[in-house]
Backbone bond lengths (Angstrom), bond angles and torsions (degrees), N, CA, C in turn:
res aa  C-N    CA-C-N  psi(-1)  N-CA   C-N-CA  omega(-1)  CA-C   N-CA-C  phi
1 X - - - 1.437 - - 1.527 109.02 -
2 X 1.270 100.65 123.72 1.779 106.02 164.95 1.335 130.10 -79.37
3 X 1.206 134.14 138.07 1.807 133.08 -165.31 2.023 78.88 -119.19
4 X 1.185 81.95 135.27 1.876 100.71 172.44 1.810 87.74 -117.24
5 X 1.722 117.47 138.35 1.179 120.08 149.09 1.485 121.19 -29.86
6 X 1.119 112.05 119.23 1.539 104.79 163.14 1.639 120.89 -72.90
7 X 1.506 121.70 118.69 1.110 119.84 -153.28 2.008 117.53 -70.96
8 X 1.056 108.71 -14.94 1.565 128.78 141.60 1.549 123.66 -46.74
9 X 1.642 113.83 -42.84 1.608 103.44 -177.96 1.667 88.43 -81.31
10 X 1.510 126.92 -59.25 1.831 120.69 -174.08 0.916 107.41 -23.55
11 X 1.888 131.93 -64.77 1.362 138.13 162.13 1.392 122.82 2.56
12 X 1.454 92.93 -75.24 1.921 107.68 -168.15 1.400 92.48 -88.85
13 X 1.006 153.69 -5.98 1.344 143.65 154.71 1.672 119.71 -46.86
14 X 1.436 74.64 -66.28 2.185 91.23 -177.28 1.417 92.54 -69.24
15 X 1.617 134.34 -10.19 1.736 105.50 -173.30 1.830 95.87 -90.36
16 X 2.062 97.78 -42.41 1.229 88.77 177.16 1.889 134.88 -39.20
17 X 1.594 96.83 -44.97 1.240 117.59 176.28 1.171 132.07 -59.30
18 X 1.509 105.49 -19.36 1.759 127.74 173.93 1.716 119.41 -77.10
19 X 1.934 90.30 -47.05 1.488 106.75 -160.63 2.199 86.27 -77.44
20 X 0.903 117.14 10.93 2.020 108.23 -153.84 1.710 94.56 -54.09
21 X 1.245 111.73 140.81 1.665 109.82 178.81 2.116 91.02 -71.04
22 X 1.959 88.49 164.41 1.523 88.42 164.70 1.489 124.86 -66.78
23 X 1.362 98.43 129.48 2.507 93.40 160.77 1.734 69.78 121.79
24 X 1.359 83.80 178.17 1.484 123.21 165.20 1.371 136.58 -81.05
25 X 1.391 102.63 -1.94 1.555 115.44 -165.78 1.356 96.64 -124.37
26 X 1.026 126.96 30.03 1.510 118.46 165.50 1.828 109.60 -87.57
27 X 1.430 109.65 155.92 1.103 132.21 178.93 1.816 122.85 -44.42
28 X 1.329 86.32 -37.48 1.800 71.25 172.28 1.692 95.74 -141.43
29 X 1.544 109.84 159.69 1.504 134.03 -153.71 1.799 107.45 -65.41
30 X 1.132 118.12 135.87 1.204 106.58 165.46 1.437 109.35 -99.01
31 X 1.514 97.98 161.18 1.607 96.78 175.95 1.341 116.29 -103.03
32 X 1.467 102.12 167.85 1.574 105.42 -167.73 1.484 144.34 -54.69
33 X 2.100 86.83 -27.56 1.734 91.84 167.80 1.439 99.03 -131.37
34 X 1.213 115.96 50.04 1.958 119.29 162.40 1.627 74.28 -110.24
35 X 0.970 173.98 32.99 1.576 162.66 -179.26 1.580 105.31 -179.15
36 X 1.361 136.62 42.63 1.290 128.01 -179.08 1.302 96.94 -75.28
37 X 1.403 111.29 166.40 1.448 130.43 -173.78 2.010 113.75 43.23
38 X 0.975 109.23 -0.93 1.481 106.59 -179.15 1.643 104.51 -114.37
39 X 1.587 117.96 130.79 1.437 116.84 157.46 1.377 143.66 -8.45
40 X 1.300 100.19 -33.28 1.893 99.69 176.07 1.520 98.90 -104.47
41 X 1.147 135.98 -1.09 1.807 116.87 140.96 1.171 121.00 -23.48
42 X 1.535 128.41 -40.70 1.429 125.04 -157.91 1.648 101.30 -117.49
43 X 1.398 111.96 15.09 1.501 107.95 -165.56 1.839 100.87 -86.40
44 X 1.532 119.88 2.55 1.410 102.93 -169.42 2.133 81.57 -127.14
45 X 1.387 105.77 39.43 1.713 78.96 -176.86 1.378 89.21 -99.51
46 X 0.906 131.90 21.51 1.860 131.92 -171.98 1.625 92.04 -105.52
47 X 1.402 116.67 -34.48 1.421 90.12 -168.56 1.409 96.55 -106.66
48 X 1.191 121.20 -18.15 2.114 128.56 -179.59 1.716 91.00 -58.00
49 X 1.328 129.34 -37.36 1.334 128.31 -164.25 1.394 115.50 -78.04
50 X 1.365 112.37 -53.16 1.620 138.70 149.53 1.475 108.37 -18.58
51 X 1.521 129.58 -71.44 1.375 130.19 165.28 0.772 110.94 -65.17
52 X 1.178 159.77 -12.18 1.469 154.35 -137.55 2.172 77.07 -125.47
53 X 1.015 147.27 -32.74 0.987 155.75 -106.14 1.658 101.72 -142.69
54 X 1.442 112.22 -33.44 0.934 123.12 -177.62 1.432 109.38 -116.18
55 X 1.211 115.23 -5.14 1.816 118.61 169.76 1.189 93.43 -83.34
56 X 1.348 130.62 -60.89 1.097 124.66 -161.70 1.649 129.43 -67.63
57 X 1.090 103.59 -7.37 1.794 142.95 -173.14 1.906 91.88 -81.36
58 X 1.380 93.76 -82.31 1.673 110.12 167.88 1.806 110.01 -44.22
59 X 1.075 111.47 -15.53 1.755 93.93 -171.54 1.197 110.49 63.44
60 X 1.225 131.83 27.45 1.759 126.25 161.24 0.787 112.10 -77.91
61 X 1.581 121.24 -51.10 2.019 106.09 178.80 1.840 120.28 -30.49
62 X 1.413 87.76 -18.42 1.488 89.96 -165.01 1.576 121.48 -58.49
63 X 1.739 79.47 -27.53 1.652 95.03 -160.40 1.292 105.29 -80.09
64 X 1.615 134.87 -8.77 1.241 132.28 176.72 1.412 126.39 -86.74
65 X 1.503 109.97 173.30 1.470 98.92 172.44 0.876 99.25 -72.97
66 X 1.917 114.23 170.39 0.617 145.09 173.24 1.886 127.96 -35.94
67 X 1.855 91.95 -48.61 1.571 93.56 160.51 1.066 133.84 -68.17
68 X 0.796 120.12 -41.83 1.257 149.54 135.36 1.530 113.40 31.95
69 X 1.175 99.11 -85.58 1.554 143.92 -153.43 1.899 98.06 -93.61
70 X 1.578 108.61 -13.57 1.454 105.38 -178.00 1.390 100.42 -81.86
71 X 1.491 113.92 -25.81 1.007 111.29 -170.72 1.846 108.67 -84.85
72 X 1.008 142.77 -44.76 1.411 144.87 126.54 1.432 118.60 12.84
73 X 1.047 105.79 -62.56 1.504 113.12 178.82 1.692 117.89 -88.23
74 X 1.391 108.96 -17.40 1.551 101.31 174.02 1.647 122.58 -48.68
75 X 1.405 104.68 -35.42 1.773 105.53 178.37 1.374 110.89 -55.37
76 X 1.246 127.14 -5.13 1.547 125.67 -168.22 1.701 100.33 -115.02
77 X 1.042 115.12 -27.73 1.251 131.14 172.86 1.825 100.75 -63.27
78 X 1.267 132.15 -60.98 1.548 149.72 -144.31 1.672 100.81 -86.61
79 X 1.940 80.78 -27.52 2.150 79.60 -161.36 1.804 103.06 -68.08
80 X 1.375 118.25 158.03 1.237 132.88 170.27 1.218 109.95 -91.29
81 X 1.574 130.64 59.23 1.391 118.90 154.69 1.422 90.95 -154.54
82 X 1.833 113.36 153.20 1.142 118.93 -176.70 1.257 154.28 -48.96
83 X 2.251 95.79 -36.72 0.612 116.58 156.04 1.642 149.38 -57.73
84 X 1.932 107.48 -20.88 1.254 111.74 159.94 1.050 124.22 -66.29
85 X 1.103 102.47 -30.79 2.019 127.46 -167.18 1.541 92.86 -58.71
86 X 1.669 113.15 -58.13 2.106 101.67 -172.20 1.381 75.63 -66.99
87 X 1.241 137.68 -62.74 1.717 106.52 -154.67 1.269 121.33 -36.75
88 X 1.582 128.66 -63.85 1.051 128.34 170.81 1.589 124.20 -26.83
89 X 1.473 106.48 -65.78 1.585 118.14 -175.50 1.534 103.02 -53.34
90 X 1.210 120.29 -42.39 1.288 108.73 150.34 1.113 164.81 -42.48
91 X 1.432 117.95 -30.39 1.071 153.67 164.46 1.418 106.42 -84.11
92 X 1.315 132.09 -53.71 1.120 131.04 174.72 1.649 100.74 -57.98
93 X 1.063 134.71 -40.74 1.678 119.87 -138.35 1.702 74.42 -88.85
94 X 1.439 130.54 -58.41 1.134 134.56 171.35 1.981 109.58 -18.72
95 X 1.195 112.66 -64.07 1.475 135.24 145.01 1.584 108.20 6.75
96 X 1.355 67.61 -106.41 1.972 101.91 178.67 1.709 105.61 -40.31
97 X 1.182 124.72 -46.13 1.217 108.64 -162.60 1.348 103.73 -71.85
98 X 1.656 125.13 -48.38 1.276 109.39 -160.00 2.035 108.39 -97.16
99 X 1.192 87.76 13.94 1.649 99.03 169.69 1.970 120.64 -151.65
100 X 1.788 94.28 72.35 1.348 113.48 -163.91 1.646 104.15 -48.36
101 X 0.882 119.34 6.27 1.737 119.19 -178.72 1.119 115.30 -96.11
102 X 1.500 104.13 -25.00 1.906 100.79 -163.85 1.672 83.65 -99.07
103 X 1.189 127.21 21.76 1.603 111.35 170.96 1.281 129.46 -41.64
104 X 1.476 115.81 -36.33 1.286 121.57 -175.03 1.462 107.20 -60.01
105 X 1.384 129.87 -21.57 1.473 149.23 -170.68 1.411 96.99 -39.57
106 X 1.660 106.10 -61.71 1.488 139.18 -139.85 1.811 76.67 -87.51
107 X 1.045 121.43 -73.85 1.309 114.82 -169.23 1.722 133.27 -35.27
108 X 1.643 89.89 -35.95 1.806 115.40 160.03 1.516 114.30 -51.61
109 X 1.003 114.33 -76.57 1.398 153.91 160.58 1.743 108.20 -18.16
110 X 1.222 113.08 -44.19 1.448 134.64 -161.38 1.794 91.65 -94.86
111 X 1.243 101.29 -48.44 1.517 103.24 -171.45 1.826 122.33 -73.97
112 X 1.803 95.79 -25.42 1.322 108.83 168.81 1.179 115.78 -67.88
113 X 1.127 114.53 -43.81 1.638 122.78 -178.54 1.572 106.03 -64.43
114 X 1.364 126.39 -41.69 1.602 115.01 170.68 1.219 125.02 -30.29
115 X 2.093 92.12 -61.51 1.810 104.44 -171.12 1.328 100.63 -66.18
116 X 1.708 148.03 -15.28 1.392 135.90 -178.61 1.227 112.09 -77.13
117 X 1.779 111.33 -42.30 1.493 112.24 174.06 1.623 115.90 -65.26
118 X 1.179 124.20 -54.16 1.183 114.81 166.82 1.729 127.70 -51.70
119 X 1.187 110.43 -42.69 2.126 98.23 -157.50 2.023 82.89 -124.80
120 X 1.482 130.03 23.76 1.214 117.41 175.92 1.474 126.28 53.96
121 X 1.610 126.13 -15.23 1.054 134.59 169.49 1.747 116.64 -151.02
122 X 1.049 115.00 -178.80 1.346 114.04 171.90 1.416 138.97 -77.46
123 X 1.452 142.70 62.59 1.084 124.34 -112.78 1.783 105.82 -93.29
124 X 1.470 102.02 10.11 1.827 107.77 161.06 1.722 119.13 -65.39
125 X 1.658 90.92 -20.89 1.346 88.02 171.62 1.536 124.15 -81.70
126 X 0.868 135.50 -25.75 1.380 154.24 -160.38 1.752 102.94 -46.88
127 X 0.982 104.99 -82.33 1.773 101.30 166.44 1.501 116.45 -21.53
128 X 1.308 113.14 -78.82 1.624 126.33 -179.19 1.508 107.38 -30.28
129 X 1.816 118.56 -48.50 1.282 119.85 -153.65 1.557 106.41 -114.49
130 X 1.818 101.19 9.03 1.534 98.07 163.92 1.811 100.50 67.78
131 X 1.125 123.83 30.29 1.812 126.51 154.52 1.646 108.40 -110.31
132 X 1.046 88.53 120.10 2.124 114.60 165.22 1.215 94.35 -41.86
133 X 1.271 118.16 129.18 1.623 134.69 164.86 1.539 110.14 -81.73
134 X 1.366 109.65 152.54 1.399 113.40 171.98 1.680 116.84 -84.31
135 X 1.164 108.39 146.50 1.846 99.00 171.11 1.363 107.48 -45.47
136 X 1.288 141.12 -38.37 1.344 139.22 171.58 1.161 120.10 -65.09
137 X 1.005 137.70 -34.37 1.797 157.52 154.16 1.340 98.94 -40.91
138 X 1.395 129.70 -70.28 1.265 132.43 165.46 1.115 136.08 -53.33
139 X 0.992 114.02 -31.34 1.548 123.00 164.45 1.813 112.25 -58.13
140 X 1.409 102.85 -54.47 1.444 125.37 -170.42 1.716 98.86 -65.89
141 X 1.179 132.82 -62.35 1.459 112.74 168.30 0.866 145.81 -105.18
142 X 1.954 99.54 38.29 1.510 120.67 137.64 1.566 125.41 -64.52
143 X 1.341 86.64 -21.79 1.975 104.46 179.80 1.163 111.95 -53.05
144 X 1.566 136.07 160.87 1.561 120.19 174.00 2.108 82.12 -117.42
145 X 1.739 94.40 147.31 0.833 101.48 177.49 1.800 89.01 103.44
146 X 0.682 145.15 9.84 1.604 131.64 -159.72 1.678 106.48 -115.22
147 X 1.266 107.85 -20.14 1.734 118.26 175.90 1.501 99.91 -76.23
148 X 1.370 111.61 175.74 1.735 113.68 164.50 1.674 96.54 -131.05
């Protein structure tokens, strides 16, 4: 069975996402591109991960399409610790196999997990969240090819 958004929850999403107090510590999550390049982009990946965490726990992702479910698994993809990162690649390779199209998913996914194993965090974020880059950090997205 397929679940379509109910076009009522999108609604209060984008108003929630509009009305978001300033900072990062406001009450409900912002999303990732109602706040691009600014600090409270990342203020709802604690709880996007959390569901994302507990669908996948429940076996609901299962029940979606295929796209579905890419989107499901991105919080594990975004998070800064390693351990989401095999989750993800996992989830993705899981992905990829039974939906050979969304391969590129796995390839994302694969590449995120590099920059975690190597520099422990993301170091595109660093600006946005106000952390000192390492000379290696800098070096690395001086690279072309180094964004996603």
């Amino acid at each position: 069975m397929r679940r379509h958004p109910d076009p009522r929850r999108v609604r209060n999403c984008r108003q929630e996402a509009q009305s978001e107090p300033d900072g990062p510590t406001g009450d409900r999550p912002a999303t990732r591109n109602a706040f691009r390049g600014q600090p409270r982009s990342f203020a709802g990946d604690a709880q996007a991960l959390a569901g994302a965490s507990a669908m996948v726990g429940a076996r609901q992702d299962e029940a979606l399409a295929p796209f579905m479910r890419a989107f499901v698994y991105m919080p594990f993809e975004h998070a800064e610790g390693l351990a989401m990162q095999d989750t993800a690649v996992r989830l993705f390779s899981r992905l990829a196999a039974v939906a050979p199209e969304l391969g590129s998913t796995l390839e994302y996914a694969l590449r995120h997990r590099a920059v975690i194993e190597r520099f422990g965090r993301f170091p595109h974020r660093n600006a946005i969240l106000g952390r000192a880059s390492t000379a290696e950090e800098i070096a690395y997205l001086g690279r072309h090819g180094s964004s996603f």
